[in-house]
Wavefront OBJ file of the C-alpha trace (Angstrom):
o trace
v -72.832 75.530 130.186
v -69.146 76.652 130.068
v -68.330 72.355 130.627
v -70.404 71.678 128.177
v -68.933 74.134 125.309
v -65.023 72.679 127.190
v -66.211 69.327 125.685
v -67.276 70.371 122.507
v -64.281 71.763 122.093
v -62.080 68.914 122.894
v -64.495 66.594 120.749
v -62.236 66.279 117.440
v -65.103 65.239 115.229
v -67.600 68.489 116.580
v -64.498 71.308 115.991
v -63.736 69.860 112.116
v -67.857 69.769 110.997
v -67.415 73.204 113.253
v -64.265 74.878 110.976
v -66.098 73.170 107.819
v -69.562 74.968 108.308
v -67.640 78.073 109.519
v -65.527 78.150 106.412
v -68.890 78.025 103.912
v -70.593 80.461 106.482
v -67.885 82.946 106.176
v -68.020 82.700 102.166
v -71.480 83.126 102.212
v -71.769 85.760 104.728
v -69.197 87.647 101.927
v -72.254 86.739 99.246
v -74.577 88.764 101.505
v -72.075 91.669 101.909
v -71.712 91.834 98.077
v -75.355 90.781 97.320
v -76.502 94.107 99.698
v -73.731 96.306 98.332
v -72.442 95.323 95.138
v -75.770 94.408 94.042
v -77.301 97.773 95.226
v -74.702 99.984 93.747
v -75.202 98.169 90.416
v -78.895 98.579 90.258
v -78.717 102.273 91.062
v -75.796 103.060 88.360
v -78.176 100.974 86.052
v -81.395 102.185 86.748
v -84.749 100.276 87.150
v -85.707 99.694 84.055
v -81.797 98.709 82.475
v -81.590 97.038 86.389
v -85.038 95.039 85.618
v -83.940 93.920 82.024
v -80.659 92.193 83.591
v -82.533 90.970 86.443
v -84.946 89.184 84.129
v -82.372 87.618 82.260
v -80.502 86.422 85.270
v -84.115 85.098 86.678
v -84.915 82.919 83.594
v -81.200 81.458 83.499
v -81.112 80.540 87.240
v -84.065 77.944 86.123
v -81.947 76.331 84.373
v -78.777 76.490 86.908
v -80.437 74.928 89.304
v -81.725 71.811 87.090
v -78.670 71.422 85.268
v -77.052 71.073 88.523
v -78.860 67.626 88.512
v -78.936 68.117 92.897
v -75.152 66.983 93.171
v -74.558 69.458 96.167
v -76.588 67.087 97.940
v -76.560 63.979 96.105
v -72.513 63.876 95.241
v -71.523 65.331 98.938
v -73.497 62.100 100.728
v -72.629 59.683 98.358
v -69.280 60.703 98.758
v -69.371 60.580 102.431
v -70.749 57.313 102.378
v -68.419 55.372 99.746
v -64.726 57.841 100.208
v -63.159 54.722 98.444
v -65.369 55.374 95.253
v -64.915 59.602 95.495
v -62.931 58.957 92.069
v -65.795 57.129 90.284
v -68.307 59.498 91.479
v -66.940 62.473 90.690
v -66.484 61.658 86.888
v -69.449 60.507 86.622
v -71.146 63.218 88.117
v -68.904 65.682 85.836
v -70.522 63.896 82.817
v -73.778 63.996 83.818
v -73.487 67.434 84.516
v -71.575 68.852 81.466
v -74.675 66.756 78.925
v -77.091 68.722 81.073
v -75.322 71.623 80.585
v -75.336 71.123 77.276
v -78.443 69.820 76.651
v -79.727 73.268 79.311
v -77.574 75.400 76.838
v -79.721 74.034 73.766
v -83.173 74.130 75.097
v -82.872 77.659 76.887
v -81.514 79.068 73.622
v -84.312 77.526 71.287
v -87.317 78.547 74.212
v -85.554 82.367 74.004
v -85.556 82.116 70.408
v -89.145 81.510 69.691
v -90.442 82.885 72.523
v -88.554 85.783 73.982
v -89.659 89.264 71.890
v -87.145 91.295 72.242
v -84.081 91.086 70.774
v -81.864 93.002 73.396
v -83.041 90.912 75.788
v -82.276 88.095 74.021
v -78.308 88.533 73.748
v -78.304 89.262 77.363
v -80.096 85.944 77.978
v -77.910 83.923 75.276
v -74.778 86.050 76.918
v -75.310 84.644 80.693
v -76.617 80.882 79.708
v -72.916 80.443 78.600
v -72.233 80.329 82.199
v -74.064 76.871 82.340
v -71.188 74.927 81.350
v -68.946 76.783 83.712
v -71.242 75.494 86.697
v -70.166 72.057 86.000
v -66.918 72.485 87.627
v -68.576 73.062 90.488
v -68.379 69.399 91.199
v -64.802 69.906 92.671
v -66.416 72.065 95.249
v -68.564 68.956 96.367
v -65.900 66.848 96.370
v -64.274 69.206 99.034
v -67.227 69.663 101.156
v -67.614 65.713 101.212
v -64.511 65.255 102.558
v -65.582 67.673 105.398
v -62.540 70.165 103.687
v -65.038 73.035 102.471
v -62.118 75.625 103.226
v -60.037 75.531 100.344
v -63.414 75.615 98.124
v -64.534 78.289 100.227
v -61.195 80.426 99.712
v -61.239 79.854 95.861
v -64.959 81.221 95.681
v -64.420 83.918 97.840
v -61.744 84.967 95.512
v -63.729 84.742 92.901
v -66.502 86.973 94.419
v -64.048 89.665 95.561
v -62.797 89.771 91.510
v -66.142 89.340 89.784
v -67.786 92.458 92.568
v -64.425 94.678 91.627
v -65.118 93.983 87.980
v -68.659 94.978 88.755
v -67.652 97.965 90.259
v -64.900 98.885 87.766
v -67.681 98.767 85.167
v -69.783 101.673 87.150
v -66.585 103.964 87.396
v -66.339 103.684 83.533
v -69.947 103.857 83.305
v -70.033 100.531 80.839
v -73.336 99.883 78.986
v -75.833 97.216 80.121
v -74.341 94.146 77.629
v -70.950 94.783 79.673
v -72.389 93.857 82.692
v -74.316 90.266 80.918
v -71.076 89.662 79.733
v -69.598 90.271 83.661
v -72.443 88.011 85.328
v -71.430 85.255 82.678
v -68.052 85.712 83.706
v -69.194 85.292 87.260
v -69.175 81.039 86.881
v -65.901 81.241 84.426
v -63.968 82.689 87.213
v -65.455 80.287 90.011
v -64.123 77.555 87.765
v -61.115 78.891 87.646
v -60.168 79.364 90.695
v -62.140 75.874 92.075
v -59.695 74.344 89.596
v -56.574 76.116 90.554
v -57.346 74.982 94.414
v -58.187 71.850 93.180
v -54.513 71.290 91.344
v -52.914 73.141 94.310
v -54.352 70.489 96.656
v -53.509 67.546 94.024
v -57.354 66.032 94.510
v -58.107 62.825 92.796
v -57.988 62.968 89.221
v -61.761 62.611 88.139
v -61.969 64.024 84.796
v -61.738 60.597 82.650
v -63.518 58.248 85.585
v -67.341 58.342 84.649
v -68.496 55.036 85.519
v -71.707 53.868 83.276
v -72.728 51.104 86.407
v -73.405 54.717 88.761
v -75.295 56.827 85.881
v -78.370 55.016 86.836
v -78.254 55.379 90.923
v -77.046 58.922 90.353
v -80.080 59.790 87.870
v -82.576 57.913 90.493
v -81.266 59.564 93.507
v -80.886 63.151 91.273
v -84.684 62.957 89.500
v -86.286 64.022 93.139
v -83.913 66.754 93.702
v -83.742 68.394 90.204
v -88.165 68.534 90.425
v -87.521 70.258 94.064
v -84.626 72.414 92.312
v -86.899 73.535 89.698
v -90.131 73.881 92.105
v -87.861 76.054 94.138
v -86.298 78.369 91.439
v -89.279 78.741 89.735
v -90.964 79.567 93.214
v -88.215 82.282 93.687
v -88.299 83.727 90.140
v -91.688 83.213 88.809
v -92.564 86.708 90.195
v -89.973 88.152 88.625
v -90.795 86.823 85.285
v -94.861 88.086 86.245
v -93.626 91.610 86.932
v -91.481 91.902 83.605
v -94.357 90.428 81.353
v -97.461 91.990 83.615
v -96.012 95.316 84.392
v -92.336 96.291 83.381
v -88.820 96.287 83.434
v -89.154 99.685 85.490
v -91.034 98.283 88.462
v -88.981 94.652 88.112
v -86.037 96.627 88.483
v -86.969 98.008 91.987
v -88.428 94.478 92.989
v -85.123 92.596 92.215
v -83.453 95.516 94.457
v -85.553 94.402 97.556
v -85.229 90.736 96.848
v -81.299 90.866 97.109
v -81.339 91.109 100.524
v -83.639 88.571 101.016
v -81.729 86.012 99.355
v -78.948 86.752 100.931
v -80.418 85.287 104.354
v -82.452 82.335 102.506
v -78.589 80.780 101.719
v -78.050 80.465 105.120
v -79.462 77.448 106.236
v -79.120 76.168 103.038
v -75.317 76.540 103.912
v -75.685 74.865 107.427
v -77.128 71.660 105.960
v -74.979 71.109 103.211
v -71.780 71.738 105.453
v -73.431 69.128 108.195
v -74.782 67.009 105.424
v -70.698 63.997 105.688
v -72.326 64.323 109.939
v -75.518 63.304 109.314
v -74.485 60.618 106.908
v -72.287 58.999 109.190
v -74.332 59.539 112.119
v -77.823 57.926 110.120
v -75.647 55.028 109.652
v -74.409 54.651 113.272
v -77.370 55.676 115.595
v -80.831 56.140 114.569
v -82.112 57.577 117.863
v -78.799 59.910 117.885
v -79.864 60.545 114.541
v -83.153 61.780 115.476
v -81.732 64.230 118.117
v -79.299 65.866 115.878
v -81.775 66.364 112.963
v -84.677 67.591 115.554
v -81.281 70.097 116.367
v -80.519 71.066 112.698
v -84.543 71.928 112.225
v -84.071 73.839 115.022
v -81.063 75.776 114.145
v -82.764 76.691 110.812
v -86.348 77.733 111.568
v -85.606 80.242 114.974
v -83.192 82.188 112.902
v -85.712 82.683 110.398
v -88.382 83.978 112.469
v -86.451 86.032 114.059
v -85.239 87.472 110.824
v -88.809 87.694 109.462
v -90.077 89.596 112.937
v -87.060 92.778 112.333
v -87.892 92.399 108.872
v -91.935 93.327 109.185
v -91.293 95.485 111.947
v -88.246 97.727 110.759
v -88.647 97.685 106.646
v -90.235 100.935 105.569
v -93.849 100.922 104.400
v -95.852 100.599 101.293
v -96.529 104.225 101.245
v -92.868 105.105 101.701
v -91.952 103.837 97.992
v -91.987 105.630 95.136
v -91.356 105.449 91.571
v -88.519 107.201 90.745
l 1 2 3 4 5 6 7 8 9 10 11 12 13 14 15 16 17 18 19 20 21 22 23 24 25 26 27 28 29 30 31 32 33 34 35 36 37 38 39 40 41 42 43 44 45 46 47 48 49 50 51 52 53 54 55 56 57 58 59 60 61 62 63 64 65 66 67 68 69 70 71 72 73 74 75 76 77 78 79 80 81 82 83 84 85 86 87 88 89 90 91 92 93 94 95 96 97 98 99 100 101 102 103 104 105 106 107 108 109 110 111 112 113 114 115 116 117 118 119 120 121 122 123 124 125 126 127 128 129 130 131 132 133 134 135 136 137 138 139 140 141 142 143 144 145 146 147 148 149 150 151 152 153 154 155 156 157 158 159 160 161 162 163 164 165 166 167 168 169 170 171 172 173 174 175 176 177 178 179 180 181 182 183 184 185 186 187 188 189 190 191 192 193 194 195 196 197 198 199 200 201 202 203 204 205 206 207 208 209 210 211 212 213 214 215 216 217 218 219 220 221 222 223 224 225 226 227 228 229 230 231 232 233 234 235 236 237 238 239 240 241 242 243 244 245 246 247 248 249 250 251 252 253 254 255 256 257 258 259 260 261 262 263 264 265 266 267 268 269 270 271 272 273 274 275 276 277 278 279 280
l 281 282 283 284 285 286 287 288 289 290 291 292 293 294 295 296 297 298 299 300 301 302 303 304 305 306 307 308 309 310 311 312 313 314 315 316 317 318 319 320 321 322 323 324 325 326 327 328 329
């Protein structure tokens, strides 16, 4: 066993997809830290029912994050990968695509909230938070990072941003700041990710994609990205849709202690989601080399996902307090 981890070690290739998964782990395992704490401190400042309002609006506008997103953490990180002559080209073009569905997210959200959403709180909290759909499209620089198997520096600059955004949070309990402070601090949440994703970005002097978009990749883009923005939706809606039950079948009260349990829930579901993105340059390269190897490793990577998660979900039914334990407060 000890031989075997000597080798791995020396193995150049294994110890940089190694640093490069440990680098988005780390920043992630910071997500679950604030997600558990921050999170939890917020909701019990806020209350259930001022806790279930912003959790709503949060719910409905991570719909349309995740479509808008058009599946380039997947999509741009393997093409990438695959063509590191082209990054340039794909990364404009990506950027466009992104900032019209941003756009064209921004638009349709706002007109569905109009007509459809009754209350008119509710409303500026939802209008307040969409604004952080055309932050997200900077988020592009952070694929371009993880495709070149250098998720570190992305990985510092949104771990910066999390510590800020949960001490802004927490500043805005100590001065005991009303509920449209903290809409206006989640919107803030993607502004400052861009900010500092663009500040690494310049500090590393990446490839200068803003005026590249390439019209001959829209349409291989768009084919590749159609699949993954119907699973992206499927997904969100599969994560939120109870959400969105509780606040229209019950109410903001009881949606408020729901959200509160959920946050530490999907703080764990990122993590293999982390593992495959950071592996997803290896298994690119390795698809393309050796088909049986291929095999192996993904048989590996399934593996490496699922025990985890049973293992999580066996303390979790075991050691979480029972029904009868809860109570409306």
């Amino acid at each position: 066993m000890f031989t075997k981890l000597k080798d791995l070690k020396q193995n150049e290739s294994f110890m940089r997809y190694f640093k490069n998964s440990s680098w988005m782990l780390a920043e992630y395992a910071l997500k679950i830290i604030s997600a558990i704490f921050v999170s939890i401190y917020v909701a019990r400042y806020l209350g259930p029912e001022q806790f279930g309002i912003l959790s709503y609006a949060l719910a409905i506008v991570s719909i349309f994050m995740a479509v808008t997103r058009l599946g380039m953490e997947s999509i741009l990180v393997r093409d990438i990968a695959k063509f590191p002559d082209q990054a340039k080209a794909y990364m404009g073009t990506a950027f466009g695509l992104m900032v019209i569905a941003a756009v064209a997210g921004l638009v349709i959200l706002s007109m569905l909230i109009y007509f459809f959403e009754s209350d008119a709180q509710t409303k500026i909290y939802i209008w307040i938070i969409t604004t952080g759909l055309l932050f997200q499209t900077l988020l592009v620089i952070d694929y371009g990072f993880q495709a070149q198997v250098k998720a570190k520096y992305s990985s510092i600059a949104k771990s910066i941003a999390l510590v800020i955004s949960s001490n802004i949070k927490i500043y805005l309990v100590w001065i005991q700041a009303d509920l449209q402070a903290f809409a206006i601090a989640y919107a803030a949440d993607y502004f400052i990710i861009a900010v500092m994703l663009l500040s690494m970005y310049l500090y590393q002097k990446q490839v200068r994609f803003w005026f590249s978009f390439n019209k001959s990749l829209v349409r291989p883009l768009l084919i590749s990205a159609w699949p993954m923005v119907l699973s992206a939706a499927a997904s969100m809606l599969y994560m939120r849709i109870d959400q969105l039950m509780i606040k229209n079948m019950l109410d903001a009260h009881e949606l408020g202690l729901y959200s509160a349990a959920t946050r530490i829930y999907e703080g764990w579901v990122i993590v293999p989601y982390v593992i495959s993105i950071s592996l997803m340059p290896a298994i690119v390269k390795l698809k393309s080399s050796s088909l049986k190897q291929y095999e192996i490793q993904m048989t590996r990577l399934f593996a490496l996902v699922f025990w985890p998660g049973v293992l999580v979900a066996i303390i979790s039914t075991f050691f979480v307090p029972s029904h009868n334990q809860f109570k409306r407060t």
